[in-house]
N, C-alpha and C positions, 0 to 999 in steps of 0.2 A: 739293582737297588735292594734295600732291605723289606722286610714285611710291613715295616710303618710306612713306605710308601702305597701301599695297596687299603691300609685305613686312616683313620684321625686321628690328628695328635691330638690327645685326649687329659684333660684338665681335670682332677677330680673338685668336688665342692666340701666343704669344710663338714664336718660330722654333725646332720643335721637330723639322725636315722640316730633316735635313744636307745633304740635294742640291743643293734649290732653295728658295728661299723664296717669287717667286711663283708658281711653278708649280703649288704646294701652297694657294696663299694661298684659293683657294677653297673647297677641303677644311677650311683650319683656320679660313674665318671664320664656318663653320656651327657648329663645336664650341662657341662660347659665344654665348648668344643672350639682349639682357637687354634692356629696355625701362623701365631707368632710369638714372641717372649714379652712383648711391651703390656704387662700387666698392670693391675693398681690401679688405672685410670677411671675415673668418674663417669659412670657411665649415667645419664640420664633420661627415661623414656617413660612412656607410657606406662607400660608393664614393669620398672620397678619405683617409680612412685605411688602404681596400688601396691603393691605388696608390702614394700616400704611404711607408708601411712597404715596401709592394715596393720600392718606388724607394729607398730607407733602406739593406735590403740589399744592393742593387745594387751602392752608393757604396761599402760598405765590402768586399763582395769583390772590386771593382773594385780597389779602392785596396792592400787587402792585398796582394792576387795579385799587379799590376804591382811593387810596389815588393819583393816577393818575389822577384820573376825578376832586376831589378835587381843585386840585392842576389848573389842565386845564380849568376849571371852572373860578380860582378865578383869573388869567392870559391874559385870554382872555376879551378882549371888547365887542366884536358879543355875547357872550353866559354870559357873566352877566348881560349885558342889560334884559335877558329874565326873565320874574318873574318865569316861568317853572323851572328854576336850583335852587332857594331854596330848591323847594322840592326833587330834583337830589341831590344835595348834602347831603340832609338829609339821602336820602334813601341808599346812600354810608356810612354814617356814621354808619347808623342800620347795613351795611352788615359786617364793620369793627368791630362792635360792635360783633357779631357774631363769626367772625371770629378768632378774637382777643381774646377772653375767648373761645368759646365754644369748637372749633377746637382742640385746645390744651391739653385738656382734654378727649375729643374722642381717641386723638392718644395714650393717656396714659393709660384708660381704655381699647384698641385694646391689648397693649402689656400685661397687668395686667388679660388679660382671661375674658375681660371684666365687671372686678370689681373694684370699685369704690375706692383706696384707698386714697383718698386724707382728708384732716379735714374736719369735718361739716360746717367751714369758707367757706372753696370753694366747695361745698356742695349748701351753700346757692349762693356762685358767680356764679356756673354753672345756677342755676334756674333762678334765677333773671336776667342775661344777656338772657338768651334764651328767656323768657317770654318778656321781652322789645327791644329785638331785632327785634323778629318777629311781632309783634303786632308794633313796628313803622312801620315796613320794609313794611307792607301790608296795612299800612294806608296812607303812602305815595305812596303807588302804584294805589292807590283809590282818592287821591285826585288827583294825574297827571291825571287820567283818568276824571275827575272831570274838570281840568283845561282842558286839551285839546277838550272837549265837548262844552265847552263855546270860545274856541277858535276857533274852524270850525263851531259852528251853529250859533255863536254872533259876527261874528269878529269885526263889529266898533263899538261894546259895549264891547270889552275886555278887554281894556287897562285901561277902567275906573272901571270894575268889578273886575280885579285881577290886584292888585299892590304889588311892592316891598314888602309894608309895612306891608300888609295883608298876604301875602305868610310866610314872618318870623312869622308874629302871629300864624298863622296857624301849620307851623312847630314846632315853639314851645309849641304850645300845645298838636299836639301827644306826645311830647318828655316827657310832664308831663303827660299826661294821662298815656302811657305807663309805666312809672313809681311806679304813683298808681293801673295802673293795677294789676303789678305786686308783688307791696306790699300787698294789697289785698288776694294774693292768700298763704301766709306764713300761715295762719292762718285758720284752718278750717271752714267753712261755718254753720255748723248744730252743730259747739261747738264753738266757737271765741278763748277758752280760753286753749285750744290745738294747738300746734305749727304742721302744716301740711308738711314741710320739715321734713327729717330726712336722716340717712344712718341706713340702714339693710340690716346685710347680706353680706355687699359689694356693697349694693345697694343706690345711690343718688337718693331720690324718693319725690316727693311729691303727698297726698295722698286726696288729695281735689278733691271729685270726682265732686261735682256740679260745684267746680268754673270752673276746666278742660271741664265740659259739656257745660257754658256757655259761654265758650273763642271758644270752635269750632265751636259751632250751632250759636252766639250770634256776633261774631267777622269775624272769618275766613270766615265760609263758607257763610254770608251774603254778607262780604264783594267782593267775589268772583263770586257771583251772581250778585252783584250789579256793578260790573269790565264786567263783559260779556254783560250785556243789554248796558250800556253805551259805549263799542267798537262796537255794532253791532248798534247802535244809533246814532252814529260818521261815520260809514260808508254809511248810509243809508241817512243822512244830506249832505254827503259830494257829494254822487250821485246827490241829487237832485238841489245842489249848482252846480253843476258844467254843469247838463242840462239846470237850469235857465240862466248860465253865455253864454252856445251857443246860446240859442235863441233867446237872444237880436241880434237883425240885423240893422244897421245903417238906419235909416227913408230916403224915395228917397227923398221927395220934402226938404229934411233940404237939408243946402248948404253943398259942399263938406269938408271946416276946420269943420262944427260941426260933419261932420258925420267920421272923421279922430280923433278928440278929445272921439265922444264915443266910436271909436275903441279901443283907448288907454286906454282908462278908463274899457273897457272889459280886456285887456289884462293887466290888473296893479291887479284887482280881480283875475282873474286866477292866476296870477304868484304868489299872495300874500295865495289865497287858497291851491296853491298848494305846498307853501312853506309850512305851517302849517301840512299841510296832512303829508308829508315830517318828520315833527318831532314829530306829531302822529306815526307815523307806528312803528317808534324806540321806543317809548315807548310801541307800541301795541304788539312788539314782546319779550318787557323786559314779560310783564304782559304773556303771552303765556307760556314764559318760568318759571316763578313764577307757574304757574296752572301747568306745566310738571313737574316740581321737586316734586310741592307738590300733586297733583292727586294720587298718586298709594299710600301714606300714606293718603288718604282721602279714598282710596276703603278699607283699611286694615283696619280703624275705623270704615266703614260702615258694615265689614263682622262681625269685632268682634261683631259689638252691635247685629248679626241676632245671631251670634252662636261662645259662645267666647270658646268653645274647639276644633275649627275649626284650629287655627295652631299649639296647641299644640296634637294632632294628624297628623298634619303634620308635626311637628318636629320629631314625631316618626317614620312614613312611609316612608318621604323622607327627609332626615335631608338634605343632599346637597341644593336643591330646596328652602327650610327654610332659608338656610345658607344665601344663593345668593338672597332672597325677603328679608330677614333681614336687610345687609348689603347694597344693593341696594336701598332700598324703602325709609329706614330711617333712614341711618348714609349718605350713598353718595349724591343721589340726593339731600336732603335740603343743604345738605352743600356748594353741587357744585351753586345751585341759589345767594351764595356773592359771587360768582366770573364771574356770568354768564353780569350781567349786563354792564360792561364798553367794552364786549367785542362787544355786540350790539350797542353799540353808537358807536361805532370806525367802525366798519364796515356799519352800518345803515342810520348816520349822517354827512355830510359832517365838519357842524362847531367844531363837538369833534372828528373828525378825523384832520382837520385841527391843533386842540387845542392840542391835544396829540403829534403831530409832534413838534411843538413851545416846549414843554415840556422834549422831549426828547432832541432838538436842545441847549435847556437853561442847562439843570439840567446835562445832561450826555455827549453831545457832547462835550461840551464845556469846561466841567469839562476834559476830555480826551486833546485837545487840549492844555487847561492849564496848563498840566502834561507834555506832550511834549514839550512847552515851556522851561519849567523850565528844561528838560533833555536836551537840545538844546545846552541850553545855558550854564549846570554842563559841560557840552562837549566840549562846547565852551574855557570854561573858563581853564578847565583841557589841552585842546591841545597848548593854550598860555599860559601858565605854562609850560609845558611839550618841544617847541620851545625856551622860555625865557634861560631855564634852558642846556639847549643844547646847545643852542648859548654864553652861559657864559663860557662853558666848552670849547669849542673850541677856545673861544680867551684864 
């Protein structure tokens, strides 16, 4: 007999690992394991109707929340003034973008036993959204950090450094990069003239080991390096800003209005640095939460490249344990980070806490009252009818 008799016939799962796909490939070809061909089938249990409904909610506060801030965004006066929200809005649209294709397909491969059966059409839509989703999603989490470094170390050179007009350039150009990143990688590296998507197996895969090597080492984890020097370089500026702004002390022998005027003018830097800091932090803690969703699928790339039969022995030893780092590492957490971000600004940021009340006040409140109205007044109208008609009868 051949060597597949001595292990499992082995199933891989649809590209659910944004970094890398081979890198991971070892990791997800232990997660389905069948040793027959009768695939596609409906599989219903326990364990994929939680992950299934989890993932359900996921879509829809994903979806809600992004197209919320959207919306709060474009609404609001205080917060489109800011050239900061092009790139917010971008990085909403990556998350929707995400959400929008990738989700929906996670949930259909959950109940299908985690095989892929959809056409090689959406085969190639799953790859392609996922690759330009996350590759905006982290470039615009690089240029905020970018924008707000030049906002607390430069601040009366900001206004003239980042502009409206420059922030759209900017985003539109991850938007195209992204793009050809992504087309880029259809196509094999080390053969150009072999299509590097396919379905096998039941599996949506693409099989581009260098391009996937150079999206993780070359994109991700640079960019994530270079996200951590720059918040811990944002902090460390803003320290020293803010001792330089104490120990300015009004001069004795200047007269009392100049030394009240440079009071003021301390206290207009403070409140203006501290404003800034303010909407640093919310984004410091989008970006925290971006590195916690995607960290634990950064340590399972780093384990496989030491020792890639390391969870396929662990799928045989503790298949539970595999189960739950599976579905945890690399179907939930990256999915939960499109829904994580608006919930930080609503809690973080005053002006999109503000902005999301105006929103629900316009879009729902109001909508509700308008409904009332109109029942008010059917009610209205049905009870003078209903008197008209009574009063006819009696005479």
């Amino acid at each position: 007999m051949s060597n597949m008799s001595n292990r499992y016939v082995v199933q891989e799962t649809p590209k659910f690992d944004n970094f890398t796909n081979n890198s991971t490939i070892f990791f997800l070809e232990t997660s389905t394991i069948s040793l027959n061909t009768e695939n596609c089938k409906m599989v219903i249990s326990l364990k994929t109707i939680f992950y299934s409904l989890l993932m359900i909610l996921i879509l829809l506060a994903s979806v809600i929340g992004n197209v919320v801030v959207v919306i709060a965004i474009l609404i609001s006066k205080g917060l489109r003034r800011k050239t900061t929200m092009n790139f917010v809005i971008s990085l909403a649209f990556s998350d929707l973008l995400l959400s929008c294709f990738k989700i929906p397909i996670i949930i259909l491969t959950i109940f299908k036993n985690m095989d892929f059966c959809q056409s090689l059409a959406a085969c190639y839509l799953f790859i392609i959204t996922d690759v330009v989703g996350n590759v905006a999603s982290i470039l615009n989490l690089l240029l905020i950090a970018i924008d707000r470094f030049i906002a607390v170390s430069f601040p009366f050179r900001y206004s003239d450094c980042i502009t409206l007009k420059r922030t759209k350039i900017l985003s539109t150009g991850i938007w195209l990069f992204a793009f050809f990143w992504s087309a880029a990688g259809l196509f094999k590296w080390d053969n150009v003239k072999k299509q590097a998507t396919t379905i096998d197996r039941g599996v949506c895969k693409n099989t581009n080991v260098v391009y996937y090597a150079v999206s993780f080492y070359g994109i991700y984890i640079s960019a994530l390096i270079i996200m951590t020097f720059i918040y811990l370089k944002i902090l460390h500026v803003a320290k020293c800003h803010i001792d330089a702004i104490d120990a300015v002390t009004p001069a004795q022998h200047k007269p009392h209005s100049a030394s009240i005027k440079e009071q003021l003018l301390k206290d207009k830097r403070k409140k203006r640095l501290s404003r800034e800091l303010k909407l640093t932090k919310s984004f410091g803690i989008a970006y925290l939460a971006f590195l916690a969703c995607w960290l634990p699928s950064c340590i399972i790339n780093i384990i496989i490249k030491i020792d890639q039969d390391y969870f396929q022995n662990l799928k045989r030893s503790h298949p539970t344990l595999f189960d739950f780092l599976y579905y945890f590492s690399i179907i939930i957490l990256p999915s939960m980070n499109t829904m994580l971000n608006p919930i930080i600004y609503s809690f973080y940021n005053q002006h999109f806490l503000r902005a999301f009340k105006d929103v629900v006040n316009k879009f729902i409140l109001k909508r509700n009252t308008i409904a009332e109205r109109k029942s008010t007044k059917v009610t209205s109208v049905n009870v003078y009818n209903f008197n008209h008609i009574h009063h006819k009868k009696t005479f």
